[in-house]
C-alpha positions in Angstrom: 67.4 13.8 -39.9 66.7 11.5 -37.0 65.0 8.3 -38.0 62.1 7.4 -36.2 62.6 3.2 -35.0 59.8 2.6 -32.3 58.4 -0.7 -32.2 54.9 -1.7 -30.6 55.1 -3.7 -27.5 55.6 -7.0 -27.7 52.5 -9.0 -27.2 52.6 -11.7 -24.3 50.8 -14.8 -25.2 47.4 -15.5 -23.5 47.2 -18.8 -21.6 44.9 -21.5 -23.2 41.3 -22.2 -21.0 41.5 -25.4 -22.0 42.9 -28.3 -19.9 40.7 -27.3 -16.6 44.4 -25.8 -14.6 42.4 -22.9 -12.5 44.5 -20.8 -14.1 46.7 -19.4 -11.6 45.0 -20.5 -8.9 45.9 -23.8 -6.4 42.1 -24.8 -6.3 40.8 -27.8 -8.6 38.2 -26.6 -11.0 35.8 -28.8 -9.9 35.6 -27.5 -6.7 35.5 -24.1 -7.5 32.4 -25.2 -10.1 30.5 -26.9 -7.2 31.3 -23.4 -5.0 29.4 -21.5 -7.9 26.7 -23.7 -7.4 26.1 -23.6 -4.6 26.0 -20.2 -4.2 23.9 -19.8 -7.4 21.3 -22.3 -5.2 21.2 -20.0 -2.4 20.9 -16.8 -4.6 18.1 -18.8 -6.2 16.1 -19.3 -3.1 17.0 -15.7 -1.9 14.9 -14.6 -5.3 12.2 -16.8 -4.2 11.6 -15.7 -1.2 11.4 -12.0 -2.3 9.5 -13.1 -4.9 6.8 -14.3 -2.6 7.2 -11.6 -0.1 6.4 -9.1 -3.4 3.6 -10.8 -4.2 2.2 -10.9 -0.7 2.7 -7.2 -0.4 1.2 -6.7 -4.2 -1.6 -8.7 -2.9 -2.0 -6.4 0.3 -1.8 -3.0 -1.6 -4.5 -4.2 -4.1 -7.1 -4.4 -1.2 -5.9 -1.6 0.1 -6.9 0.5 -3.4 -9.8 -1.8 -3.3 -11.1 -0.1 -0.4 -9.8 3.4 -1.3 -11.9 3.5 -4.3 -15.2 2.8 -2.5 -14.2 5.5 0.1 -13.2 7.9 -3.4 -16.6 7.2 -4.9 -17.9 8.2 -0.9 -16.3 11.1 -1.2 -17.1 12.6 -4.5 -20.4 12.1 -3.8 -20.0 13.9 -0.7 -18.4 17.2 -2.4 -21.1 17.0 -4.6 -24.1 17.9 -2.3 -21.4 20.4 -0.4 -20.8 22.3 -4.0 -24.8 21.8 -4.6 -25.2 24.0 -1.1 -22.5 25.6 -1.4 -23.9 27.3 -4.9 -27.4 27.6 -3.0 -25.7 30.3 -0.8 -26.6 34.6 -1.5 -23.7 36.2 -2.8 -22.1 39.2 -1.2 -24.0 41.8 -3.1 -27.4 39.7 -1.9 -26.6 40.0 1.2 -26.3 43.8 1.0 -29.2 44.4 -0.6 -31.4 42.7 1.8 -29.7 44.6 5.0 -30.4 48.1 2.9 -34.1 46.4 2.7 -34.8 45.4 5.8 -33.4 49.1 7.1 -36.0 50.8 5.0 -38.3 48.6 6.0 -37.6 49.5 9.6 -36.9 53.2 9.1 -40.0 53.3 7.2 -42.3 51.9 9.6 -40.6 53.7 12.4 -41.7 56.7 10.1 -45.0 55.8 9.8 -45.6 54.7 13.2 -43.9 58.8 14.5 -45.8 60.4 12.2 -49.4 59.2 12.7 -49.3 57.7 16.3 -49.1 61.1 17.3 -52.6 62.1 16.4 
């Protein structure tokens, strides 16, 4: 039987924020604050500015859709009266039925006309 003696790691201690040291960098903590905010100043303006420039184009699209929803209404109204003719049109079969017309008509008069022009 082998006996099993393994032992967890031992834990290093963690070194205490307090006291203002930088940890384990050279650099004062006060300058390294003042570095922060200054760039949390510039990243503050940066938002700005594409905040405006956001709104501006916002602003642009709306009149945009403002005027695409006049030409829209335009438009419908325009595919309304082309279905209304478009409905007004003889269908296949009418169309058909007037050519076999209008041939008997034809061939009927030409009958008419052969047979008693002749006398």
């Amino acid at each position: 039987m082998s006996a099993d003696f393994s032992c967890p790691p031992p834990r290093r201690p963690r070194p205490a924020s307090s006291g203002g040291d930088g940890g384990s960098t050279f650099d004062p903590m006060e300058a390294r604050v003042a570095r922060l905010e200054d760039d949390m100043r510039e990243i503050k303006s940066d938002l700005k500015a594409l905040r405006d420039e956001m709104r501006a184009g916002f602003k642009e699209i709306r009149e945009q859709f403002k005027d695409s929803a006049s030409d829209m209404a335009n438009l419908r109204a325009e595919v309304v009266e082309i279905k209304g003719r478009v409905s007004q049109l003889p269908t296949v079969w009418q169309v058909n039925m007037q050519m076999f017309g209008l041939m008997f008509t034809v061939l009927g008069g030409a009958f008419v006309i052969m047979r008693y022009a002749a006398h």
